[in-house]
DRENDO-1510 file (C-alpha; in Angstrom, 1 decimal, always signed):
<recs>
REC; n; res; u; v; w
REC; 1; UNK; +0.0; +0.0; +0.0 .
REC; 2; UNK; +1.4; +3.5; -1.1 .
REC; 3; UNK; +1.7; +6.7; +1.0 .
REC; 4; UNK; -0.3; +8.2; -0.9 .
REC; 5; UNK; -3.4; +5.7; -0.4 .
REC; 6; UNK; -2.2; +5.2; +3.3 .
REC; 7; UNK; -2.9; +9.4; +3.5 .
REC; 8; UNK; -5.9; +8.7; +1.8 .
REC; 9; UNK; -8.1; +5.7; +3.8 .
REC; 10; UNK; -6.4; +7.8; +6.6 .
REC; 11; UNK; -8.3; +10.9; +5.6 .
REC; 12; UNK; -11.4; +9.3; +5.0 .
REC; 13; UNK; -12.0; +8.0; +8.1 .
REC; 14; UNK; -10.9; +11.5; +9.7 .
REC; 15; UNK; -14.3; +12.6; +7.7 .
REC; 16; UNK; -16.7; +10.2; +8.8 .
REC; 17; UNK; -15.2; +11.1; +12.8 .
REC; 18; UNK; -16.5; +14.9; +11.8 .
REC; 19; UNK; -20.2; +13.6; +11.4 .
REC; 20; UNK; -20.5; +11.0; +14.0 .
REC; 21; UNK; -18.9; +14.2; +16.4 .
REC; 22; UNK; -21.1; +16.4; +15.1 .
REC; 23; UNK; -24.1; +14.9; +15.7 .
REC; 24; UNK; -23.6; +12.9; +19.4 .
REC; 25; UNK; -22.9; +16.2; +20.7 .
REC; 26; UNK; -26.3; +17.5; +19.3 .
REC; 27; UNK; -27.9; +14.2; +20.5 .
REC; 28; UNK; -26.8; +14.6; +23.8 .
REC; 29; UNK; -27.8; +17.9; +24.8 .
REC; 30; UNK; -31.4; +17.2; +23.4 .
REC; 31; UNK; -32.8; +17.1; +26.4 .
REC; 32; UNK; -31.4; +20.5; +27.6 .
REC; 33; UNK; -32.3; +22.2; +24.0 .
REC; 34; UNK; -35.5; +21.2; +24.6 .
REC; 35; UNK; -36.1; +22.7; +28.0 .
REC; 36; UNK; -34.3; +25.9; +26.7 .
REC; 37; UNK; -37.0; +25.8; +23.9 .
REC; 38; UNK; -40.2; +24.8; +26.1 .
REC; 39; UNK; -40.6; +22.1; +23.6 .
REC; 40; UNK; -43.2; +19.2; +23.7 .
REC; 41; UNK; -42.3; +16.0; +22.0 .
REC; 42; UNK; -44.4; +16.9; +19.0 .
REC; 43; UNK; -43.1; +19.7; +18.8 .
REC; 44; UNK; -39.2; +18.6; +19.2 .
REC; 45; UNK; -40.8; +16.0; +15.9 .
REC; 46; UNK; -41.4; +19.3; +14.1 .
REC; 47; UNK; -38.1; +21.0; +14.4 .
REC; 48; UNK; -36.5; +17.4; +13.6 .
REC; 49; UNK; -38.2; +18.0; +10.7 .
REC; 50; UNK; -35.9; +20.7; +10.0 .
REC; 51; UNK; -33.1; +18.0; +9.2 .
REC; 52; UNK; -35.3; +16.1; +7.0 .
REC; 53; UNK; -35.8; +18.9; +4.6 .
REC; 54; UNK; -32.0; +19.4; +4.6 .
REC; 55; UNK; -31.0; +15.7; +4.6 .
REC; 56; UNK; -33.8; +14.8; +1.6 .
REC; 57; UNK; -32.1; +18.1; -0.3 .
REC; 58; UNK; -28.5; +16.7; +0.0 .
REC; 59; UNK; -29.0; +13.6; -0.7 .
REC; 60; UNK; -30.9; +13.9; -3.6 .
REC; 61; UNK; -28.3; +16.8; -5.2 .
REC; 62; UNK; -25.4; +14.4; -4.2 .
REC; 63; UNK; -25.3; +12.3; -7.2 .
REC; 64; UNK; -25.9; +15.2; -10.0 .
REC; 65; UNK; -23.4; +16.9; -7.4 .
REC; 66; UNK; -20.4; +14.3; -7.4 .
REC; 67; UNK; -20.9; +13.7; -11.3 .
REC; 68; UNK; -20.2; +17.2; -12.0 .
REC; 69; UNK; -18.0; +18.1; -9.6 .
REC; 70; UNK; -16.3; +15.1; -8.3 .
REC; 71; UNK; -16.2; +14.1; -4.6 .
REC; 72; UNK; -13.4; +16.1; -3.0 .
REC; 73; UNK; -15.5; +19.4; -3.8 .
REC; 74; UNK; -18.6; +17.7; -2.4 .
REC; 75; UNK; -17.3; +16.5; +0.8 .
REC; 76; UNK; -15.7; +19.6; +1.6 .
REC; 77; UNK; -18.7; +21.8; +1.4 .
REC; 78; UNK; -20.4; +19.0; +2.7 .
REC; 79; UNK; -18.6; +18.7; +5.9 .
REC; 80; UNK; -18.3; +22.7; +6.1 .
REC; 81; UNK; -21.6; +23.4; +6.1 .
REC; 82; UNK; -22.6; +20.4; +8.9 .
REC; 83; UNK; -19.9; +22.2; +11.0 .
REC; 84; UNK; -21.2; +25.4; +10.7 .
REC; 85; UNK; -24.7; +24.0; +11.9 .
REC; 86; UNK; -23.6; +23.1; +15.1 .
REC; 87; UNK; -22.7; +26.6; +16.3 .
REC; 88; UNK; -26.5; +27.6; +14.5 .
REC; 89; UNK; -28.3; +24.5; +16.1 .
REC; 90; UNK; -26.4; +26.1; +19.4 .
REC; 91; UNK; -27.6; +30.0; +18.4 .
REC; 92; UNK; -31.3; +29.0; +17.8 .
REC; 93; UNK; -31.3; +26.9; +21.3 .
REC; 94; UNK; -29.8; +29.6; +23.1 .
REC; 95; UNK; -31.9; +31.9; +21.5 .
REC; 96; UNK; -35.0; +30.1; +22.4 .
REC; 97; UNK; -35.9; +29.8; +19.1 .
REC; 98; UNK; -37.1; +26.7; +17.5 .
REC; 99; UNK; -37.0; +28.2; +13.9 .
REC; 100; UNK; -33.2; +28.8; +14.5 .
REC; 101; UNK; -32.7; +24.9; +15.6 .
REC; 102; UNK; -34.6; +23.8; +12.6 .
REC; 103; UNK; -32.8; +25.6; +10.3 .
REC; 104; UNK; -29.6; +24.7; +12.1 .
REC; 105; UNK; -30.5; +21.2; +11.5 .
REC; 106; UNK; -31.8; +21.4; +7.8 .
REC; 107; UNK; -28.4; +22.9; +7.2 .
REC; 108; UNK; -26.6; +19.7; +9.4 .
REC; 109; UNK; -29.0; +17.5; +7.3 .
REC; 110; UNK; -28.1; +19.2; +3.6 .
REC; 111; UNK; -24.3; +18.6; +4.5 .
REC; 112; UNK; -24.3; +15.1; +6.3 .
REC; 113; UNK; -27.0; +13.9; +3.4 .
REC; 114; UNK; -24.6; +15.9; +0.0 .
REC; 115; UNK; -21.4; +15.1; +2.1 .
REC; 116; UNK; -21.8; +11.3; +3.0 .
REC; 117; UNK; -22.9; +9.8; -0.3 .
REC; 118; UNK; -20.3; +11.7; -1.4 .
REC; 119; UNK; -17.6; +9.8; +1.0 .
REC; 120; UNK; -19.2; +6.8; +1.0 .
REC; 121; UNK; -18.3; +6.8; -2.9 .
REC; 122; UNK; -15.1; +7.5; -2.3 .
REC; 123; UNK; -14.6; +4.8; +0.9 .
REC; 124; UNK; -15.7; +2.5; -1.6 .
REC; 125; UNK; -13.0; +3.5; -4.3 .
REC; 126; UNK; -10.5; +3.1; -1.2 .
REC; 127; UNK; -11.5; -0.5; -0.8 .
REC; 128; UNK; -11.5; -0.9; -4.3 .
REC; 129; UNK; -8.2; +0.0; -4.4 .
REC; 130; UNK; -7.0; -1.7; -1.3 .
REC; 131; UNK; -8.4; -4.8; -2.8 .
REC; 132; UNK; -10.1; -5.9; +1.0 .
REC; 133; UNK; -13.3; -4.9; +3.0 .
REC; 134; UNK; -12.6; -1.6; +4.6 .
REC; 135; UNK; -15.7; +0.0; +5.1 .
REC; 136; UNK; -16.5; -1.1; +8.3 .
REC; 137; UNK; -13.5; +0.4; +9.7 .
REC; 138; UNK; -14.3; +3.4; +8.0 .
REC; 139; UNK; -17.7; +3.5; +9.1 .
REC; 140; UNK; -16.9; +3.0; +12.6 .
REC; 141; UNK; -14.9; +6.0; +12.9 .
REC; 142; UNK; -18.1; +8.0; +12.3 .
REC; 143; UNK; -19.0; +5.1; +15.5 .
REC; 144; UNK; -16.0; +6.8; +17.3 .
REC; 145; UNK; -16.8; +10.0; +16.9 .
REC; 146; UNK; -20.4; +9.7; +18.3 .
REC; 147; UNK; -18.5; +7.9; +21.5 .
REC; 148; UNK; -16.2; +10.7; +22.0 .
REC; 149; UNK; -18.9; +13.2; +20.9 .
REC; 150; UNK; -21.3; +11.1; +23.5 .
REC; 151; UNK; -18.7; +11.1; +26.7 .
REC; 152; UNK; -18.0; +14.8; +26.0 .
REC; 153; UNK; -21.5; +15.8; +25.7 .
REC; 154; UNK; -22.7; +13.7; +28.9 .
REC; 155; UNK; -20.2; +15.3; +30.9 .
REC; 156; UNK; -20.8; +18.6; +29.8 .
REC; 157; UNK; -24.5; +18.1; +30.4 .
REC; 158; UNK; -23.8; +16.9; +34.1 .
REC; 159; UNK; -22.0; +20.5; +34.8 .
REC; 160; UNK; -25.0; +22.5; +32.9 .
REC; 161; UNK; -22.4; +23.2; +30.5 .
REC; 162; UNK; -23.7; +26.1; +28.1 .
REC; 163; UNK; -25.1; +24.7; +25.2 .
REC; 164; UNK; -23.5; +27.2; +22.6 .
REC; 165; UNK; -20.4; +26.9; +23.6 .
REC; 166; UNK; -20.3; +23.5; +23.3 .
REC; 167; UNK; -21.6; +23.1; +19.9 .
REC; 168; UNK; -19.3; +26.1; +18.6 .
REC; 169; UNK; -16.3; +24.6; +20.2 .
REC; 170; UNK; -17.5; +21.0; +18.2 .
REC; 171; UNK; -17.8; +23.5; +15.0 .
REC; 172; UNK; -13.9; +24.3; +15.3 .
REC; 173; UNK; -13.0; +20.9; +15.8 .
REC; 174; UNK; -15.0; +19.8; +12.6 .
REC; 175; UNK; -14.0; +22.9; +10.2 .
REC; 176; UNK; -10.1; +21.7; +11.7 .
REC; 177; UNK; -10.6; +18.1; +10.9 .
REC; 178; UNK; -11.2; +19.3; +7.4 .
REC; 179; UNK; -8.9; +21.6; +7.2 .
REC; 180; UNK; -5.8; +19.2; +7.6 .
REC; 181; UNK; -7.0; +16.1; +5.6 .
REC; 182; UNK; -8.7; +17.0; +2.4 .
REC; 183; UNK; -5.7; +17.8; +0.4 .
REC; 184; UNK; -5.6; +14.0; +0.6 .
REC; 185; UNK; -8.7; +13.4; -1.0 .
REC; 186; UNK; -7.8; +14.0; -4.8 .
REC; 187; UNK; -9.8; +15.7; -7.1 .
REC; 188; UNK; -11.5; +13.5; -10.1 .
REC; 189; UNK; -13.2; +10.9; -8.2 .
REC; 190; UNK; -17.1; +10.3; -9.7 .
REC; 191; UNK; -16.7; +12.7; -12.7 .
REC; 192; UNK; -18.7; +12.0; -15.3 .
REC; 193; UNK; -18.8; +13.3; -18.4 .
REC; 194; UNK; -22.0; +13.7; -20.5 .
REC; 195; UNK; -21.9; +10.6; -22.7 .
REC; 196; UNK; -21.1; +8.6; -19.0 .
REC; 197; UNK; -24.3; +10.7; -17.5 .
REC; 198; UNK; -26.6; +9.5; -19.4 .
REC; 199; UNK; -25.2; +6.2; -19.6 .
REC; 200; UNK; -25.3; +6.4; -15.5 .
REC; 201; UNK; -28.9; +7.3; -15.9 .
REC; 202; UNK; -30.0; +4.6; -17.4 .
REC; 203; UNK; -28.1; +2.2; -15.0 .
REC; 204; UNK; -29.5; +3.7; -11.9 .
REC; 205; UNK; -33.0; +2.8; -13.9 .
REC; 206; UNK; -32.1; -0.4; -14.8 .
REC; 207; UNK; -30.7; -1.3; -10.9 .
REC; 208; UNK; -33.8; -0.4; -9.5 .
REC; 209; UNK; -35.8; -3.6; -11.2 .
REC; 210; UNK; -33.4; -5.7; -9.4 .
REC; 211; UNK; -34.9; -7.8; -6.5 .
REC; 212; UNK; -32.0; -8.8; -5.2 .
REC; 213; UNK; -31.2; -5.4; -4.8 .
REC; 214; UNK; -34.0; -4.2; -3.8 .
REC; 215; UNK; -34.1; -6.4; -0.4 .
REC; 216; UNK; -31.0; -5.5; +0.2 .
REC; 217; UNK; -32.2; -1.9; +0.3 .
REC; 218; UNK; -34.9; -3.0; +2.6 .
REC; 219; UNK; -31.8; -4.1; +4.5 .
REC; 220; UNK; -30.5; -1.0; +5.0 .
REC; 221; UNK; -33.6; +1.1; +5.7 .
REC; 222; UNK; -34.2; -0.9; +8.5 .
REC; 223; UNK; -31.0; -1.1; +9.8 .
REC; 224; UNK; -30.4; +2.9; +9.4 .
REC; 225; UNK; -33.5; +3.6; +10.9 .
REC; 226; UNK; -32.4; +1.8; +14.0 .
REC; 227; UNK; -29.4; +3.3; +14.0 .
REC; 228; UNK; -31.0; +6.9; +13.2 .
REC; 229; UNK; -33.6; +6.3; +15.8 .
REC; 230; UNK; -30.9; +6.3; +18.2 .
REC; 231; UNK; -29.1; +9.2; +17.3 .
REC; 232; UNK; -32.1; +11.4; +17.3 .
REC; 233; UNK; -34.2; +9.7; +20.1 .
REC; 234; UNK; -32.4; +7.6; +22.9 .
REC; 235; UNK; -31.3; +10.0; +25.4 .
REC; 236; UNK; -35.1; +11.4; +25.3 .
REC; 237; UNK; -36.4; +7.6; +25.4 .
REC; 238; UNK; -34.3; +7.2; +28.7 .
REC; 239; UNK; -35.3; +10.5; +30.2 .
REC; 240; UNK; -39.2; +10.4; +29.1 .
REC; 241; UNK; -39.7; +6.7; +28.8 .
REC; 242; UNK; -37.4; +5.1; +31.8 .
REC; 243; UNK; -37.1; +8.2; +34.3 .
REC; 244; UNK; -33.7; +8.8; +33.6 .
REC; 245; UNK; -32.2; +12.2; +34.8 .
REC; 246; UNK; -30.3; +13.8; +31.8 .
REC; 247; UNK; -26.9; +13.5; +32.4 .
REC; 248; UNK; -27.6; +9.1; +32.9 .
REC; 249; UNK; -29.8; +9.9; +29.3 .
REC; 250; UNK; -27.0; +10.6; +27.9 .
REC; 251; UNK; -24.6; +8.3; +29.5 .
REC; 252; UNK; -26.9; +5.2; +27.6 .
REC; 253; UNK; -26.4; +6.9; +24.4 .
REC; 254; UNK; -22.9; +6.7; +25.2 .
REC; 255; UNK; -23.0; +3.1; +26.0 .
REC; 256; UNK; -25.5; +2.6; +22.7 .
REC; 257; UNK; -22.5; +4.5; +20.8 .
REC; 258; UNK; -19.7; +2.4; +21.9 .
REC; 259; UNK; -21.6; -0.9; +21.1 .
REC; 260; UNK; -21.4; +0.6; +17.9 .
REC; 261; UNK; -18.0; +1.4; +17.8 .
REC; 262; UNK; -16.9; -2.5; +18.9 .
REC; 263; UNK; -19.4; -3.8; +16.3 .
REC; 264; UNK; -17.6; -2.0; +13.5 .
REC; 265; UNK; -14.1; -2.4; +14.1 .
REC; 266; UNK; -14.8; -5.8; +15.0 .
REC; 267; UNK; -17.1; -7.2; +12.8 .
REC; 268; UNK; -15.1; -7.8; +9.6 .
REC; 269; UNK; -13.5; -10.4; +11.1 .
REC; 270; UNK; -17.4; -12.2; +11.6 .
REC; 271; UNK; -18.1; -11.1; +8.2 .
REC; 272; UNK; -15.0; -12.8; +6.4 .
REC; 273; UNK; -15.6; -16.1; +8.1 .
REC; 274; UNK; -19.6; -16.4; +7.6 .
REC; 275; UNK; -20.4; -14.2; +5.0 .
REC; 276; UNK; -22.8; -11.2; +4.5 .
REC; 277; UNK; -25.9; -12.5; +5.0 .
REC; 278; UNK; -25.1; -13.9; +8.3 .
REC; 279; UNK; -24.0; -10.7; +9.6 .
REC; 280; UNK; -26.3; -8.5; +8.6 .
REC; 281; UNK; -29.0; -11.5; +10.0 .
REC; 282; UNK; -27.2; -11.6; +13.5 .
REC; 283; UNK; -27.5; -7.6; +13.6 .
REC; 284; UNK; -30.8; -7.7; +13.0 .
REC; 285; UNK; -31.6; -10.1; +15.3 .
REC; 286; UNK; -29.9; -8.6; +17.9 .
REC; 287; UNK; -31.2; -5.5; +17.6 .
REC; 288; UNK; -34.5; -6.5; +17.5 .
REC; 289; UNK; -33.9; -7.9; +20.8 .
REC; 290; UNK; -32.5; -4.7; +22.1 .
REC; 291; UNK; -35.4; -2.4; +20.9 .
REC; 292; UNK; -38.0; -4.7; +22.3 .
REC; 293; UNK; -36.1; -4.4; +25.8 .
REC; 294; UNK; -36.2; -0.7; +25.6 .
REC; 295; UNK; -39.8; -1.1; +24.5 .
REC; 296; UNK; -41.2; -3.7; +26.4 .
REC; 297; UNK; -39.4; -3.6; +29.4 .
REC; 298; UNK; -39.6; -0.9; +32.1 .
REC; 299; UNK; -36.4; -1.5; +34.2 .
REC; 300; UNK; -33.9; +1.3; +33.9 .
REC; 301; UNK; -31.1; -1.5; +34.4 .
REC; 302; UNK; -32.6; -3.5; +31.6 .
REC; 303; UNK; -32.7; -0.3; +29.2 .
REC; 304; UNK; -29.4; +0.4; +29.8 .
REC; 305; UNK; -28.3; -3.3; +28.9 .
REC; 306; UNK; -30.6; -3.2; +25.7 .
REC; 307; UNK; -28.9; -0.2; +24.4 .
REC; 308; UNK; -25.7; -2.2; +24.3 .
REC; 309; UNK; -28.1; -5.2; +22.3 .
REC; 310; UNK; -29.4; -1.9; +20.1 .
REC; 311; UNK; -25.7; -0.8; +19.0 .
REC; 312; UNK; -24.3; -3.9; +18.0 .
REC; 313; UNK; -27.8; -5.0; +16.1 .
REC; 314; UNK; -27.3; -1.6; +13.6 .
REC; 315; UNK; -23.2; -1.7; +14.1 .
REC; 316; UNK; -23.1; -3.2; +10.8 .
REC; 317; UNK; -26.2; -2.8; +8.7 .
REC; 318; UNK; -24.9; +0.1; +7.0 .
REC; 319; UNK; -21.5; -0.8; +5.8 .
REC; 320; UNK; -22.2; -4.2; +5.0 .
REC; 321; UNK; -25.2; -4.1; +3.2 .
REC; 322; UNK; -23.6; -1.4; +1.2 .
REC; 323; UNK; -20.8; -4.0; +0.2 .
REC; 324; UNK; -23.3; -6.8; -0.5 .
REC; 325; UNK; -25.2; -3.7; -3.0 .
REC; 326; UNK; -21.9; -3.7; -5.2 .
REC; 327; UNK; -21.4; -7.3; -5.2 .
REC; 328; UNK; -25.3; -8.2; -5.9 .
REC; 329; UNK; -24.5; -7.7; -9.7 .
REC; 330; UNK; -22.7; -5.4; -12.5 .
REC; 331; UNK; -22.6; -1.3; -12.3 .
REC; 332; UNK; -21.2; -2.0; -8.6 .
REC; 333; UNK; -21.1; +1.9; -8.4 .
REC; 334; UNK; -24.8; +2.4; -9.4 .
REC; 335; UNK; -25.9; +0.0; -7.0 .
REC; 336; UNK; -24.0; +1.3; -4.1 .
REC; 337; UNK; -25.2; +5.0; -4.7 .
REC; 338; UNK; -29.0; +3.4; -4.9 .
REC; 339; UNK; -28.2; +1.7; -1.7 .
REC; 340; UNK; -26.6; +4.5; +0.3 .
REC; 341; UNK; -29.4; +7.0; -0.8 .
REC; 342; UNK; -31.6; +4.6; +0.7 .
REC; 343; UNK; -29.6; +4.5; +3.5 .
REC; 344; UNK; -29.7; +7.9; +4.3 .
REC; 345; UNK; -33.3; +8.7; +3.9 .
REC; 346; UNK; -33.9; +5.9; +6.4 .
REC; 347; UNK; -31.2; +7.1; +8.8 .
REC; 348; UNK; -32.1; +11.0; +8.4 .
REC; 349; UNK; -35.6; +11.6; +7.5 .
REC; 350; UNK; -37.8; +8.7; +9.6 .
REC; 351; UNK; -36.6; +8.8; +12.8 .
REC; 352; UNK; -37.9; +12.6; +13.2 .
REC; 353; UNK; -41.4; +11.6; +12.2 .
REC; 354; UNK; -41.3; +9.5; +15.3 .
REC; 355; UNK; -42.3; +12.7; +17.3 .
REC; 356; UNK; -45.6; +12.2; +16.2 .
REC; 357; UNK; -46.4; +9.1; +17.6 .
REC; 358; UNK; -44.5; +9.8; +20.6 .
REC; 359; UNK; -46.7; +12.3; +21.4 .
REC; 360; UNK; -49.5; +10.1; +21.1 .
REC; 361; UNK; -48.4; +6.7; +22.6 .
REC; 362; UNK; -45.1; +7.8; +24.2 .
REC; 363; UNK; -41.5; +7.5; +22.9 .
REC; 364; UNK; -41.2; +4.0; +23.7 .
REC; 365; UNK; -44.5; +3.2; +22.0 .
REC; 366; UNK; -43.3; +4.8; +19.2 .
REC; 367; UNK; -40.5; +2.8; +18.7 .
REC; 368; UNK; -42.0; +0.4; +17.8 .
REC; 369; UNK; -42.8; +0.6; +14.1 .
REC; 370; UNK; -38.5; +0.4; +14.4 .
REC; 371; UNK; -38.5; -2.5; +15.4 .
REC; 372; UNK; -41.5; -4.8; +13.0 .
REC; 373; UNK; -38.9; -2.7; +10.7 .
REC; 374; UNK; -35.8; -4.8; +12.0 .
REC; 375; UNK; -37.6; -7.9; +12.5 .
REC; 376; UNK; -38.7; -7.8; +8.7 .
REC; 377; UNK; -35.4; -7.1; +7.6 .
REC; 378; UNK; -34.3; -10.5; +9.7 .
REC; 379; UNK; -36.0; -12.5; +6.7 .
REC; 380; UNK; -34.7; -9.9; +3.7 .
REC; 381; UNK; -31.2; -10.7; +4.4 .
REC; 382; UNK; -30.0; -13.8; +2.7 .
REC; 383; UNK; -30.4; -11.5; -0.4 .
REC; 384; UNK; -27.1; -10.5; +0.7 .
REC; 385; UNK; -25.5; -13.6; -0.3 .
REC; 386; UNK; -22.7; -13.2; -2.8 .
REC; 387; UNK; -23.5; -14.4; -5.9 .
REC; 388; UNK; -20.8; -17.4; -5.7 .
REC; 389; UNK; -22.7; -18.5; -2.5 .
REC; 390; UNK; -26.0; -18.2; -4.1 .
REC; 391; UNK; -24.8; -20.5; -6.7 .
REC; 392; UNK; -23.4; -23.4; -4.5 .
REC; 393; UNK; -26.5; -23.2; -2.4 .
REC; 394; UNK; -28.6; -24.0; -6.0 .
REC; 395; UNK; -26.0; -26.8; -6.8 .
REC; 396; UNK; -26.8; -28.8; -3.8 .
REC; 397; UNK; -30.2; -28.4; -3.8 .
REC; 398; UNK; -30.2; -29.5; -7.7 .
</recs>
């Protein structure tokens, strides 16, 4: 492996830390921003909303975005402009102004949603390069960050730290981050020209016919909405839903986050001895059995435990099923966009609609359209059988 590509897989994973930071320090200081705001839970669903917008904007300009552009210029106005919303979320919260934390968020959801397709593209040229699975690894350094971002923002919570400062101080760190790694990324990457545009076009058209592929997708939705659900929802579930106090809310989230990061960095080795589908089946499994703790359960030890259950279950739903989308057939790079749009919508855009019905039946109540998700998702996942296996497996039943 070269310096250069060292520098490079180095630098990626620098970027996925910036959002995983990013947005465990917002998660954790939920429960403050919305005392500061006087929020009800429907109401905390609304200005969730706010990153919805943002996230369905990015994600859908991504592609057109990267074609044009290429990916270094993507994920560096990507990751700039997530940054930057951390200080705004932090402005509109000390402000007392929920339009300011929407649109704090819509700006965090229009970089994460551009930025992210945009470096999972390029994680997945890495690999390509590299000629091994790396993704995981990558992915959990996002897993990382939401640790570190977790620990800080408990115990910044537990001293009534100000809310502003916080975020602004995680802005600098993220605007930083960038600032010292992207010269690695190199410029190029997912240019198209217009002949290979239209020719993409009708690729992307032609993928989304694919069964295969499309359970697979339904894979990942599930699995991202699990994972989404807790980055927007489980230090409120532990407050509202199992009487924690906030600083302990945010202590789960932190356990929930760290579950993720051992699942990831982990997991390839589980992945390279029984394959994709068994992987992604044993994550859903288990964190089905973690959300139904949370859900069904009311024992703050018990919720605590399932959070760990929760982590490891979603740890690696994204970045495997994201593999098994490139290997499920030919145009590897059309299928792995399809599947990380997916992806994103599922891991940005659902889990604030849960406000809704946590107004109505309570947050844990609400979680649980999550989880019939996950348990679907359980028999959806020996679609993620390479096609070699999927071959042998029709031998010996011929």
């Amino acid at each position: 492996m070269t310096a250069d590509l060292t520098h490079r897989r180095t630098a990626v994973s620098a970027l996925f830390f910036v959002p995983g930071l990013t947005i465990s320090s917002w998660v954790t200081r939920t429960p403050d921003v919305r005392d500061m705001l006087g929020a009800s839970t429907a109401q905390m669903g609304l200005i969730l909303f706010g990153l919805s917008i943002g996230s369905m904007t990015g994600i859908l300009c991504s592609g057109a975005l990267v074609a044009r552009w290429g990916t270094r210029p993507v994920i560096a106005v990507g990751t700039t402009t997530l940054a930057a919303a951390a200080a705004l979320i932090g402005i509109g919260a000390a402000a007392g102004s929920g339009t300011g934390v929407a649109l704090g968020l819509g700006l965090f959801g229009l970089g994460m949603g551009g930025g992210e397709v945009a470096l999972n593209v390029e994680g997945t040229e890495v690999e390509r390069l590299l000629g091994r699975s790396t993704m995981p690894a990558m992915h959990g350094f996002f897993s990382l960050g939401t640790v570190i971002g977790a620990i800080g923002g408990m115990a910044l919570t537990a001293i009534a730290f100000p809310v502003l400062v916080h975020l602004a101080v995680v802005t600098l760190v993220g605007l930083a981050t960038l600032a010292t790694v992207i010269r690695y990324i190199p410029p190029g990457v997912g240019r198209r020209n217009d002949a290979e545009t239209r020719e993409a076009g009708a690729v992307r058209a032609a993928v989304w016919k694919d069964s295969t592929l499309l359970l697979i997708g339904c894979v990942i939705l599930a699995l991202a909405m699990a994972e989404g659900t807790a980055n927007d929802w489980l230090p409120l579930v532990m407050v509202d839903g199992h009487g924690f106090d906030a600083a302990l809310g945010s202590a789960v989230y932190a356990v929930f986050a760290a579950a993720m990061t051992l699942g990831r960095f982990t997991g390839g080795r589980f992945v390279d001895r029984f394959g994709r589908a068994a992987a992604l089946g044993g994550s859903a499994i288990t964190g089905a059995a973690g959300l139904a703790l949370v859900i069904f359960v009311d024992n703050q030890a018990v919720a605590a435990a399932a959070a760990i259950l929760w982590g490891l279950g979603a740890s690696l739903g994204f970045p495997v099923a994201l593999s098994a989308a490139g290997a499920s057939g030919d145009n590897a790079a059309a299928r792995v966009a399809l599947a990380a749009t997916v992806g994103y919508v599922a891991f940005l855009v659902g889990p604030p609609s849960l406000g809704y019905l946590g107004e109505q039946y309570g947050l844990r109540g609400a979680l649980l359209p999550v989880l019939i998700l996950v348990v679907a998702a359980v028999f959806a996942t020996p679609a993620a059988r390479s096609p070699r296996a999927v071959r042998e497996v029709a031998s010996a039943r011929r």
